[in-house]
Backbone as a printed PyTorch tensor [residue, N CA C, xyz], in Angstrom:
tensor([[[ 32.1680, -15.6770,  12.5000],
         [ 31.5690, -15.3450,  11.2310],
         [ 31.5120, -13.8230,  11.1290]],

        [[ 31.8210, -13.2160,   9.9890],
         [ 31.8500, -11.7210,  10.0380],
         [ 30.5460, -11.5630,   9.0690]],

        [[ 30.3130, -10.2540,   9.0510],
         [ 29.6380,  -9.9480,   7.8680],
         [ 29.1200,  -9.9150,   6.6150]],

        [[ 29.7890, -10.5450,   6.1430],
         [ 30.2360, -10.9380,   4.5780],
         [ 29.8270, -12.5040,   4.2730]],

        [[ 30.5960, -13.0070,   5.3990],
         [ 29.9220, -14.3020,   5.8330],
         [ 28.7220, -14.5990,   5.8690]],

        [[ 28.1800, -14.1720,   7.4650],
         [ 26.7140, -14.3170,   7.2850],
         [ 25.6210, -13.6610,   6.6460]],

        [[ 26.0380, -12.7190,   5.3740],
         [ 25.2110, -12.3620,   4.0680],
         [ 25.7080, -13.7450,   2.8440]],

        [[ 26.5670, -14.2670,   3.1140],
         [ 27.0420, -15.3420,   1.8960],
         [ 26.1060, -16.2630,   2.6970]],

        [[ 25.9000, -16.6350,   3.6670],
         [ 25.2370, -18.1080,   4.3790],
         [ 23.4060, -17.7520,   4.2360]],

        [[ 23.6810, -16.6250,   4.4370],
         [ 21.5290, -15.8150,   4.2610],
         [ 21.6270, -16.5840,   2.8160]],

        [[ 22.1050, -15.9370,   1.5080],
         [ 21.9480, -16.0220,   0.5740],
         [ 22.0400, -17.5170,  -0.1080]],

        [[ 23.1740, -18.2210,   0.2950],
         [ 23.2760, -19.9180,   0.1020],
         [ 21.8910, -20.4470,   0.9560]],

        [[ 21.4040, -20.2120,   1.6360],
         [ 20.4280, -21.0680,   2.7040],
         [ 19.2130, -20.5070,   1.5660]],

        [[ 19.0890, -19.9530,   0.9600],
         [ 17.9210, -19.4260,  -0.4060],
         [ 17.1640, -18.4190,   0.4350]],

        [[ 17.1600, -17.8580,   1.5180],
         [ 16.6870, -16.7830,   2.3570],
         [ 17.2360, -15.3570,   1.3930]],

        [[ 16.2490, -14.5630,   1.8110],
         [ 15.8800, -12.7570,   1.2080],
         [ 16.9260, -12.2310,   2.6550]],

        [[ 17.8520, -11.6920,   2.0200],
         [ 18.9210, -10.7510,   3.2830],
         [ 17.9640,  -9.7140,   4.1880]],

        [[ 17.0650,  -8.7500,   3.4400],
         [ 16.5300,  -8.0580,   4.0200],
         [ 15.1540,  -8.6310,   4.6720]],

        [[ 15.2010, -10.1580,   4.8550],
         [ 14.0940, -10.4270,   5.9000],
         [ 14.7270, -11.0080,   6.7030]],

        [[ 16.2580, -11.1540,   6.9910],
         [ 17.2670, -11.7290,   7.8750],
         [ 17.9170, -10.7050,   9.0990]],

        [[ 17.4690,  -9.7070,   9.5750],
         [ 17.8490,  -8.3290,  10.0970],
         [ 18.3460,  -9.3290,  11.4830]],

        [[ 19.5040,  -8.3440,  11.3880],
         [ 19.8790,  -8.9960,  13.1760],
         [ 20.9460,  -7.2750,  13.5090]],

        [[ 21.5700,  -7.6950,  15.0870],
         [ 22.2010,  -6.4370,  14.9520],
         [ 23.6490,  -5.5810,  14.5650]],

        [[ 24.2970,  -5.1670,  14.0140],
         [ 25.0770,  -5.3110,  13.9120],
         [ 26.2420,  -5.3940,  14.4780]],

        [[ 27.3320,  -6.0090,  14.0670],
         [ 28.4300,  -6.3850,  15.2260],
         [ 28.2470,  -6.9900,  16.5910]],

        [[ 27.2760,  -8.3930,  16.2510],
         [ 26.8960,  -9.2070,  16.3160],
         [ 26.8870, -10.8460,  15.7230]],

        [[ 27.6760, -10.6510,  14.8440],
         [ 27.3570, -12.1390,  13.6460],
         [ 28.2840, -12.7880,  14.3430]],

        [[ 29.1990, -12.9590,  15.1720],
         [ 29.6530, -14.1270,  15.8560],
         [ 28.2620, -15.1770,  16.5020]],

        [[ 27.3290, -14.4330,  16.7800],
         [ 26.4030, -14.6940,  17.8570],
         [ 25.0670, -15.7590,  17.2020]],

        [[ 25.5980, -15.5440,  16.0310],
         [ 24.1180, -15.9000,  15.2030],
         [ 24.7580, -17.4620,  15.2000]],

        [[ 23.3340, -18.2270,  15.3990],
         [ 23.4730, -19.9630,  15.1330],
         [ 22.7950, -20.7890,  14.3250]],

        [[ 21.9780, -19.7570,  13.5170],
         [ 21.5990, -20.8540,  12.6220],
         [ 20.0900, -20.2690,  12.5640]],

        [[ 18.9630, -20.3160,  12.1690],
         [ 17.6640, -20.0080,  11.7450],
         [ 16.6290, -20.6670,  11.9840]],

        [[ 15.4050, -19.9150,  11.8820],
         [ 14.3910, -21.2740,  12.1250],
         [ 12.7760, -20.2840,  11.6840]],

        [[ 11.8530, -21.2250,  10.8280],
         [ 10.9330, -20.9320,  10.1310],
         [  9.6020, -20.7420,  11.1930]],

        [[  9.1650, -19.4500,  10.6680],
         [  7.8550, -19.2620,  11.8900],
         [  6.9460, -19.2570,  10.4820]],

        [[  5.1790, -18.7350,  11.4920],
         [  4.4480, -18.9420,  10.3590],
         [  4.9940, -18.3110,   9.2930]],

        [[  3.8790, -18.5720,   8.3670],
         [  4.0900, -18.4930,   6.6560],
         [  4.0580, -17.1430,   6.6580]],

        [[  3.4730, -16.0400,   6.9180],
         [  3.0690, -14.6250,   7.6420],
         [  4.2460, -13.9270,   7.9580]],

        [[  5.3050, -14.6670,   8.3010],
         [  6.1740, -14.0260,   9.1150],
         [  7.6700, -14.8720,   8.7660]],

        [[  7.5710, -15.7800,   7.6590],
         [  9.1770, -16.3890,   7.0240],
         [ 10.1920, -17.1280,   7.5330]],

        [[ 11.4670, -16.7300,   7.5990],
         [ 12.4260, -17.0200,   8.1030],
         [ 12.2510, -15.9830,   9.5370]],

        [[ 13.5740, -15.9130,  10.5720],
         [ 14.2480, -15.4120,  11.1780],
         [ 15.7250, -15.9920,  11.9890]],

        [[ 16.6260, -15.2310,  12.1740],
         [ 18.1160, -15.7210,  12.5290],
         [ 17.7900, -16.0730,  13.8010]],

        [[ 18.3460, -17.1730,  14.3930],
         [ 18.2320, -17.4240,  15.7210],
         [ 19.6780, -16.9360,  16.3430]],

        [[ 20.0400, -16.4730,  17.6200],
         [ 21.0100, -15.4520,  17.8630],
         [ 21.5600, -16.4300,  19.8320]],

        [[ 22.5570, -16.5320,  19.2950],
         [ 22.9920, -17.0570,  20.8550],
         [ 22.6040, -15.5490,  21.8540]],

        [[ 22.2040, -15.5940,  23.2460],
         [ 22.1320, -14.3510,  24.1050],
         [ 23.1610, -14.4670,  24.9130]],

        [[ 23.7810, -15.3990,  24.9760],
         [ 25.0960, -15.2360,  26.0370],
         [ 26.2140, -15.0610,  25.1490]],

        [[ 26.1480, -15.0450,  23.8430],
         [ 27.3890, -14.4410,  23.2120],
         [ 27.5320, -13.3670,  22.9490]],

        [[ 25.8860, -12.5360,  22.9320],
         [ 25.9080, -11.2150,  22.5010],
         [ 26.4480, -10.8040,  23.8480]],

        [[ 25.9590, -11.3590,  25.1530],
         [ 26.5460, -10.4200,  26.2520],
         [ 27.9910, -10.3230,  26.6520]],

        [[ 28.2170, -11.2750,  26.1140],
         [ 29.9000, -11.2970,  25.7680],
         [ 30.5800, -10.6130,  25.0320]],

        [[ 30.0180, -10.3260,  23.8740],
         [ 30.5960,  -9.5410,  23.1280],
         [ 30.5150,  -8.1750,  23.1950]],

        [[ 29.3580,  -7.6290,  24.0940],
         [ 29.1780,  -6.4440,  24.7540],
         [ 30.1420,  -6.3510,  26.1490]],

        [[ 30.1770,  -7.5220,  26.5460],
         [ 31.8130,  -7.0690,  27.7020],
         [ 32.8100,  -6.8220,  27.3050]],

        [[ 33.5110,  -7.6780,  26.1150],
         [ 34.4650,  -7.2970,  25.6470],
         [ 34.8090,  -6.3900,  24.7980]],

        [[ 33.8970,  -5.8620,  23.7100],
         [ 33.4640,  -4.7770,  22.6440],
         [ 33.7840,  -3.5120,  23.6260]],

        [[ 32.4700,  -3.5600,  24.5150],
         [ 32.1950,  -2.0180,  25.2460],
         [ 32.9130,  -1.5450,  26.5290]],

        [[ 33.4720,  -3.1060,  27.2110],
         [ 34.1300,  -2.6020,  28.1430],
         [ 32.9550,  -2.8430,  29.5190]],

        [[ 31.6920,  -3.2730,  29.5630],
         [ 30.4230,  -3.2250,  30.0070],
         [ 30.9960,  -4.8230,  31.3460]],

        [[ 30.0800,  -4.0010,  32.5130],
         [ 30.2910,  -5.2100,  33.6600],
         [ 29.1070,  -6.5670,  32.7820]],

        [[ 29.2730,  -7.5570,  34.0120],
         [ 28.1800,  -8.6880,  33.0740],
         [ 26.4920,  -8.1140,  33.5050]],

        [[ 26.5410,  -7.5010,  34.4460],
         [ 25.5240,  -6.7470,  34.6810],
         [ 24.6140,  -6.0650,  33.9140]],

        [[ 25.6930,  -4.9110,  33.3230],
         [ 25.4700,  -3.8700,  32.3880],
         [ 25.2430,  -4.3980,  30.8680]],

        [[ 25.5520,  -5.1950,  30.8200],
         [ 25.7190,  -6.1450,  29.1920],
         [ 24.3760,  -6.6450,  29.2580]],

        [[ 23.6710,  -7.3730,  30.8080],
         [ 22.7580,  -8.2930,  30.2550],
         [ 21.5090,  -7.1560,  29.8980]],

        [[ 21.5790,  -6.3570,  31.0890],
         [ 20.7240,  -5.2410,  30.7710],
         [ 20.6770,  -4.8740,  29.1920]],

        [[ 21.5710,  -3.9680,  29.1790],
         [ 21.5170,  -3.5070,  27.1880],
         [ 21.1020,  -4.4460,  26.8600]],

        [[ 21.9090,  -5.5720,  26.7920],
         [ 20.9270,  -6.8620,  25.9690],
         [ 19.5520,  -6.7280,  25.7760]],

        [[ 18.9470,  -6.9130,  26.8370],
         [ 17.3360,  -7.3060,  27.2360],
         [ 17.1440,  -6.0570,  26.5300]],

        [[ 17.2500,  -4.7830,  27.0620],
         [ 15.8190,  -3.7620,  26.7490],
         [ 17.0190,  -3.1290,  24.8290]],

        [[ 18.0500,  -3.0330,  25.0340],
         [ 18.2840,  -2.5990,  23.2640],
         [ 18.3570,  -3.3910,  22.2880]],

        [[ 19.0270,  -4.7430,  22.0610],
         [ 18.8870,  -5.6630,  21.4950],
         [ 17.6100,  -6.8950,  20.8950]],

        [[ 17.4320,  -7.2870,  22.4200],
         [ 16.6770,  -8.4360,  22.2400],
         [ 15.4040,  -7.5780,  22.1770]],

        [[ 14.9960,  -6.4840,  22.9100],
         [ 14.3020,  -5.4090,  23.0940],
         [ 13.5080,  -5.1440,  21.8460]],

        [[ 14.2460,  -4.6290,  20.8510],
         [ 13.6610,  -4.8880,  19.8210],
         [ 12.8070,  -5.2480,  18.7220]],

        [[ 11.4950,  -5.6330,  18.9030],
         [ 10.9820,  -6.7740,  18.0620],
         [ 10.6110,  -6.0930,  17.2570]],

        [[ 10.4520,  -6.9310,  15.8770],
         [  9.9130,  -6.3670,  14.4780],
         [  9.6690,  -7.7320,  13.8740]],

        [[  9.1450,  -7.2570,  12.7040],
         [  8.7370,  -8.3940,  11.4020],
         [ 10.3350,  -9.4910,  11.7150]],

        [[ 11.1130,  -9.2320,  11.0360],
         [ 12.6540, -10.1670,  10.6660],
         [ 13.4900,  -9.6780,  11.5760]],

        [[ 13.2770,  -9.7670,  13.0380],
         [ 14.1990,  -9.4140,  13.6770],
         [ 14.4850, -11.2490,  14.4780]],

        [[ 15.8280, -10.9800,  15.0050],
         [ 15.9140, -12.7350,  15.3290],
         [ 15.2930, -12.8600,  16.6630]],

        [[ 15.6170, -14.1650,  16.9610],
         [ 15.1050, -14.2640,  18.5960],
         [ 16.3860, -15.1070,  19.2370]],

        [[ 16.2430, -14.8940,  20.1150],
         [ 17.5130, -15.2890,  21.4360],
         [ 17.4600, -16.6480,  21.6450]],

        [[ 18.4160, -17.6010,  21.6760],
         [ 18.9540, -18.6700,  22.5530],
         [ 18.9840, -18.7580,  23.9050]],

        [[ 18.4620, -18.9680,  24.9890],
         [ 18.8220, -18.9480,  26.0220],
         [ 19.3690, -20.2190,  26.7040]],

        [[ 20.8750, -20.8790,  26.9480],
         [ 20.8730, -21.9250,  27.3190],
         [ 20.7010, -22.1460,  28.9230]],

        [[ 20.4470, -23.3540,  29.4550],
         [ 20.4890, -23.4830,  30.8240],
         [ 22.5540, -24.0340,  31.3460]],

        [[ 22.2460, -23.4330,  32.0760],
         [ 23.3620, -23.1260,  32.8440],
         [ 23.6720, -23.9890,  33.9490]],

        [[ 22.9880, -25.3560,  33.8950],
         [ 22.6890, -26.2960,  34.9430],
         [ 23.8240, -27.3310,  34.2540]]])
């Protein structure tokens, strides 16, 4: 999904774009959404093992170095409409 995309899917799903913030060059990663309190709206729910993927292959980054950035710049992050991470088990 590129950009364009997941502003056409914010906007079809009846969601406000600017309470949908995720990061950019990232939207492969995004899976879909999910409603917190009333206080606080929507937010994008975000695969975390795709973003670190896409930081190996994007940046050139060991899987090491990827999960790191991940954690403290990415997921790191929190605000009002920022998304939250997927974490799957690996079992």
């Amino acid at each position: 999904m590129n950009i364009d995309e997941l502003n056409e899917w914010i906007e079809e799903c009846g969601l406000a774009e600017e309470e949908m913030q995720y990061p950019t060059g990232f939207e492969e990663a995004v899976v879909g959404y999910i409603e917190v309190p009333i206080s606080e709206g929507y937010r994008l729910v975000m695969d975390a093992e795709k973003c670190i993927e896409i930081l190996m292959k994007r940046d050139g980054m060991s899987r090491e170095e990827a999960e790191e950035f991940h954690i403290f710049n990415i997921e790191g992050t929190k605000g009002e409409h920022t998304p939250v991470y997927l974490y799957k088990p690996t079992f």
